[in-house]
Backbone bond lengths (Angstrom), bond angles and torsions (degrees), N, CA, C in turn:
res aa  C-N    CA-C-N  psi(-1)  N-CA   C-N-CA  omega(-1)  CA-C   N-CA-C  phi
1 X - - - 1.449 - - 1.525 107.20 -
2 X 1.322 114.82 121.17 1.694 125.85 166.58 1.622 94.96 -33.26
3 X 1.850 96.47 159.23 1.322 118.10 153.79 1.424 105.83 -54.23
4 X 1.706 111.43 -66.28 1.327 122.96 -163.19 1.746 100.90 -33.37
5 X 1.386 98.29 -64.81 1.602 100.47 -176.69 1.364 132.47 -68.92
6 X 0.798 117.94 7.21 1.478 142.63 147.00 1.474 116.66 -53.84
7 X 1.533 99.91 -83.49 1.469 122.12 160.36 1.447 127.06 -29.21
8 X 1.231 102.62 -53.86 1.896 120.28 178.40 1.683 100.77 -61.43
9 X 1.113 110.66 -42.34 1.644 120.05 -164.75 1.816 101.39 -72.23
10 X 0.956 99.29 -73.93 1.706 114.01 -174.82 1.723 104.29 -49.95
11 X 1.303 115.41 -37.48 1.357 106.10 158.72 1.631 132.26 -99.17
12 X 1.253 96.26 15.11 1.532 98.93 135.25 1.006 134.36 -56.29
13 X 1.600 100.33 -86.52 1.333 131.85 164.00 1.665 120.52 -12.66
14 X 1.443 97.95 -56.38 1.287 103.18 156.59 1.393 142.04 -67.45
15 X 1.144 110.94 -23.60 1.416 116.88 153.87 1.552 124.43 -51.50
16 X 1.402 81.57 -61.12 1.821 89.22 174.58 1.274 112.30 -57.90
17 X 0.874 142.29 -65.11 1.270 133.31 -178.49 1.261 146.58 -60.69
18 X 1.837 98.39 -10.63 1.885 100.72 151.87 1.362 99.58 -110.43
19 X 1.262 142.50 52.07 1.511 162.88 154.06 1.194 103.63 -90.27
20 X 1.709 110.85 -63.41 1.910 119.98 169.86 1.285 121.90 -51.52
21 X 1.636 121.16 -33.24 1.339 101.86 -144.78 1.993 109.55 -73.92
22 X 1.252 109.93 142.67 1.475 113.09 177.04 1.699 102.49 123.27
23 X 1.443 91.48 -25.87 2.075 91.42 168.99 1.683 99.25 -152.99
24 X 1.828 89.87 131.98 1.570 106.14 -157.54 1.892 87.49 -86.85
25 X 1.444 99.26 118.06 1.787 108.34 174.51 1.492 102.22 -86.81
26 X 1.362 95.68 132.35 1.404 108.78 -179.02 1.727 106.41 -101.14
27 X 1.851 116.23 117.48 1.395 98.10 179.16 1.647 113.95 -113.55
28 X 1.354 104.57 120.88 1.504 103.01 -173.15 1.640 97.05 -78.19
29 X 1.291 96.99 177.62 2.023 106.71 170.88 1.898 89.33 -111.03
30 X 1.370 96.84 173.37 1.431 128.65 -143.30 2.058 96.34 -73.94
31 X 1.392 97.81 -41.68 1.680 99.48 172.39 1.067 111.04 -76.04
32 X 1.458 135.63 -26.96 1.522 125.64 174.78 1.469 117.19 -52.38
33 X 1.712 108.94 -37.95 1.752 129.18 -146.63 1.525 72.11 -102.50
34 X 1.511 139.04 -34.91 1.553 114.85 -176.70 1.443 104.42 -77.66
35 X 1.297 148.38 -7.01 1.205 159.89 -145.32 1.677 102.27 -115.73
36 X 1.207 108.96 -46.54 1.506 137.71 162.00 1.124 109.87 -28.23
37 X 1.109 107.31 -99.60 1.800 139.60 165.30 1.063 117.18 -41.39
38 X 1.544 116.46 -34.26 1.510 101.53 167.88 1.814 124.10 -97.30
39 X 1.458 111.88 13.04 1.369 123.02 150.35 1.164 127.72 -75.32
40 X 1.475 117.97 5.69 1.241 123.91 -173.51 1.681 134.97 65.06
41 X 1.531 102.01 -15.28 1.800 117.18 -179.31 1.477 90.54 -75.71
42 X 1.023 143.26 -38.88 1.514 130.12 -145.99 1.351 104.90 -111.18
43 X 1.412 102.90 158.69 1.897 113.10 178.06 1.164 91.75 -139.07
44 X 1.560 105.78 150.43 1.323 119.22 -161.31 1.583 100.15 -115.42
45 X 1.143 110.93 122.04 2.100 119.60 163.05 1.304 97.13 -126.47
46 X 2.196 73.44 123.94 1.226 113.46 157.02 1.341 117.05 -103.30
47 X 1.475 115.70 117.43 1.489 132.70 176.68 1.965 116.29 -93.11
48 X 1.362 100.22 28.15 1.695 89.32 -174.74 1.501 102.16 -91.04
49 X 1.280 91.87 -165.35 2.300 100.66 -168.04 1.422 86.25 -74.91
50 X 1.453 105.43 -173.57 1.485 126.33 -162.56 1.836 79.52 -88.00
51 X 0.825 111.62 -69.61 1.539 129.57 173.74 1.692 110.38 -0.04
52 X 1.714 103.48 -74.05 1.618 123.60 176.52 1.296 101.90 -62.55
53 X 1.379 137.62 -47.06 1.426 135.24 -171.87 1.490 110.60 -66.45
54 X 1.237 123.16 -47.81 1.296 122.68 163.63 1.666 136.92 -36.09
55 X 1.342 96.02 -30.56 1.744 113.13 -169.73 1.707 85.46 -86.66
56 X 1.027 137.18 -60.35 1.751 137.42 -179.16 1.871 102.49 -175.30
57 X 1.859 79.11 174.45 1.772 87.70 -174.83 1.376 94.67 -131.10
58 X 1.352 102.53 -163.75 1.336 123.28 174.63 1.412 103.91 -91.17
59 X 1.380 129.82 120.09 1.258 123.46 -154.09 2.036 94.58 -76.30
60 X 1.223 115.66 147.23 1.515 123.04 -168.77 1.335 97.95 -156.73
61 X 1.554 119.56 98.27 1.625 117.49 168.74 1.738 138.48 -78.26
62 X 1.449 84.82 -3.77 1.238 99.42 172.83 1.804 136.32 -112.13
63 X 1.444 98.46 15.99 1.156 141.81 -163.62 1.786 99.22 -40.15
64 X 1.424 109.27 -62.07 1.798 100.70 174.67 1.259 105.84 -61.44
65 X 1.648 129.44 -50.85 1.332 99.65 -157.94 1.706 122.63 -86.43
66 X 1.616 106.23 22.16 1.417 116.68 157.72 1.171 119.22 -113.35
67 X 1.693 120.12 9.65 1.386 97.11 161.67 1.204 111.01 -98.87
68 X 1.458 122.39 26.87 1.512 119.08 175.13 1.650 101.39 -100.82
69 X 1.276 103.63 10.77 1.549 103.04 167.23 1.375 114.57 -144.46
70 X 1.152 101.31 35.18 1.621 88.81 168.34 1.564 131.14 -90.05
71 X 1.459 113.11 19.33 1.575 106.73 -176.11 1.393 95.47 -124.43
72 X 1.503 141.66 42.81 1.279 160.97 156.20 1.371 114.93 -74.08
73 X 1.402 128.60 83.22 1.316 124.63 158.14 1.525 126.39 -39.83
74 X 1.000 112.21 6.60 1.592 104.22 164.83 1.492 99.06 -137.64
75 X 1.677 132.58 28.89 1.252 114.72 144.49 1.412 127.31 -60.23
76 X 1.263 118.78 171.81 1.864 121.97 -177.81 1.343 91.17 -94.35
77 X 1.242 149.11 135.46 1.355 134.84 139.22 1.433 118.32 -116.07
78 X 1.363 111.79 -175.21 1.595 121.38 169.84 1.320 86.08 -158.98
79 X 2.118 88.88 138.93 1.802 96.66 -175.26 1.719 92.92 -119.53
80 X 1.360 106.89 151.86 1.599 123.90 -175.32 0.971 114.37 -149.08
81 X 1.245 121.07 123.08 1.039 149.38 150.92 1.684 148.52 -58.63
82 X 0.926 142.78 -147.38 1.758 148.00 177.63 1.790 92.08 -95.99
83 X 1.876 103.50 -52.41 1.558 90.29 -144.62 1.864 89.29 -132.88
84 X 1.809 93.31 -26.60 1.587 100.46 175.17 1.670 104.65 94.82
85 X 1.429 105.08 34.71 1.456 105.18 158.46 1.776 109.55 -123.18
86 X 1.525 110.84 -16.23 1.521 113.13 172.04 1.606 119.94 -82.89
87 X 1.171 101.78 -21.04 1.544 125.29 -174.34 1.824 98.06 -83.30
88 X 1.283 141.15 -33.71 1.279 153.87 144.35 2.009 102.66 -20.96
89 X 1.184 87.71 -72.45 1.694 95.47 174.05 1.035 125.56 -47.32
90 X 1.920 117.41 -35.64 1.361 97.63 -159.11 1.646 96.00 -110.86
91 X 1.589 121.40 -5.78 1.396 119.44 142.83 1.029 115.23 -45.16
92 X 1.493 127.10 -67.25 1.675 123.10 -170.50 1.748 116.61 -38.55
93 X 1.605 84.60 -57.01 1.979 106.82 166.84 1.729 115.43 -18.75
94 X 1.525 83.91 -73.34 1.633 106.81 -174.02 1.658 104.18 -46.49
95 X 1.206 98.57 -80.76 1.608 118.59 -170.97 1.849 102.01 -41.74
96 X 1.276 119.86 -41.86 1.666 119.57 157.71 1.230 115.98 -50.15
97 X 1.433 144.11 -28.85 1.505 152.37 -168.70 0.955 115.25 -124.76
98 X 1.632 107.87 28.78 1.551 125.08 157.39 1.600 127.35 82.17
99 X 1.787 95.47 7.26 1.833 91.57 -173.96 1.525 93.50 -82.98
100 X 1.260 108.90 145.75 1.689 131.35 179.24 1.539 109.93 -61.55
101 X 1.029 101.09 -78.54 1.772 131.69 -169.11 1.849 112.45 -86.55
102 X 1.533 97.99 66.29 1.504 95.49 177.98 1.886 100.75 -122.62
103 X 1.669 97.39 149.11 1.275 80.75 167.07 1.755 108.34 -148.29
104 X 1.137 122.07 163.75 1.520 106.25 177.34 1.564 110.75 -97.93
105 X 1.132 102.66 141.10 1.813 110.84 161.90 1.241 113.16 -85.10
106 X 1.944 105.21 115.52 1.228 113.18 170.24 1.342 119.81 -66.41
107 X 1.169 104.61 154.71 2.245 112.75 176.06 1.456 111.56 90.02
108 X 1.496 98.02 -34.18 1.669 123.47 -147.00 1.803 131.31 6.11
109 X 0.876 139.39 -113.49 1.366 118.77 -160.38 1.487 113.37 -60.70
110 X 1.544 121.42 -39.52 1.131 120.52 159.43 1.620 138.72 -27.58
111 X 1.514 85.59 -46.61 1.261 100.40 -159.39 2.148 95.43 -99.35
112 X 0.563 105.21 -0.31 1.633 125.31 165.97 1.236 105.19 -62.79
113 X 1.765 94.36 -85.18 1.696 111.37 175.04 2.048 106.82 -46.67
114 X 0.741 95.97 -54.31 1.606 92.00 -169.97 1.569 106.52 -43.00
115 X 1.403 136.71 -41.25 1.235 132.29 -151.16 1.732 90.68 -121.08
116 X 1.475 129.80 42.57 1.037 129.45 153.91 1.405 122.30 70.06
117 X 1.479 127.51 23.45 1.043 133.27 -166.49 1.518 109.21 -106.43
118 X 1.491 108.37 148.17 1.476 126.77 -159.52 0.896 105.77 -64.68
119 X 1.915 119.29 133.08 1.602 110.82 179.18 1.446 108.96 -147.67
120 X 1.442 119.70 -169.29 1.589 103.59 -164.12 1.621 103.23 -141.32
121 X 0.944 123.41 126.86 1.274 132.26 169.37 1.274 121.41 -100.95
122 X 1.560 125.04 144.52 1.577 128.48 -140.99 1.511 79.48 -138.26
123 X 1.374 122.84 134.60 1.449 117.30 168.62 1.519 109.25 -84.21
124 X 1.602 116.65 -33.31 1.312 104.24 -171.56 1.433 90.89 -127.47
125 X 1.550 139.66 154.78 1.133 125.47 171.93 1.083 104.90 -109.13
126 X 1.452 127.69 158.35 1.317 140.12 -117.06 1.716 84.87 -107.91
127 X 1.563 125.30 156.53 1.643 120.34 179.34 1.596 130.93 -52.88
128 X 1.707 83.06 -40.62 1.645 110.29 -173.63 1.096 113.51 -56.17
129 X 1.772 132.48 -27.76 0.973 135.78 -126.74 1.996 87.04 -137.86
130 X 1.406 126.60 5.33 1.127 119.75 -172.68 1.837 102.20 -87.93
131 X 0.842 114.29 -2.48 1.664 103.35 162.22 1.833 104.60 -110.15
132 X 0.754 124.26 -9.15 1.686 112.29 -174.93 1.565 117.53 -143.85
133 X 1.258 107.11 127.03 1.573 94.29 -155.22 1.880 95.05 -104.31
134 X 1.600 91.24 40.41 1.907 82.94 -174.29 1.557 114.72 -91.88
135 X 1.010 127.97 125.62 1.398 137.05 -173.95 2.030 120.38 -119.25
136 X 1.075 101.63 124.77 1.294 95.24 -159.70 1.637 105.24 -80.47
């Protein structure tokens, strides 16, 4: 591994982490958040570009009738991302605006796909959804 990338990494890292401070982000790994979701308590947001959402998701069948609750400070969630460093942010976000039960998915969509987990591909994506690629 380059210096450069070294460098790039560690000041990430550092970024992220005085980004968090004031709400403690909790990051599960990818079988916990499939374990999650498939207990039925949890709804899953995805915060990636229109771009990443387009290629596939985290497959979620119940997707309308949790976005009629997604601004519930005492929902459970887990937030995911492309790679699970943007999804960091919008946990921190949440957990700042008072939701209880947030957590981030480490690796995130990547790291989903990597370990064989069920996902969903949309041929056309839907209008509503052409500015925000968040999916519960």
């Amino acid at each position: 591994m380059g210096v450069s990338r070294v460098v790039f990494l560690l000041l990430l890292l550092l970024l992220v982490n005085s980004s968090c401070e004031g709400a403690e982000v909790v990051t599960i790994d990818v079988h916990q958040t499939k374990d999650l979701l498939h207990s039925g308590s949890y709804s899953y947001l995805d915060v990636r570009t229109v771009e990443e959402y387009k290629k596939g998701r985290v497959k979620n069948p119940d997707f309308l009738k949790e976005v009629t609750s997604l601004c519930k400070e005492d929902d459970h969630l887990v937030v995911g991302c492309q790679s699970g460093v943007r999804s960091v942010y919008a946990t921190s976000d949440l957990l700042t605006a008072g939701f209880k039960d947030v957590s981030n998915m480490g690796g995130g969509y990547l790291s989903w796909v990597e370990n064989g987990f069920p996902v969903k591909v949309d041929e056309k994506l839907p209008q509503e959804k052409s500015e925000s690629a968040a999916e519960l």
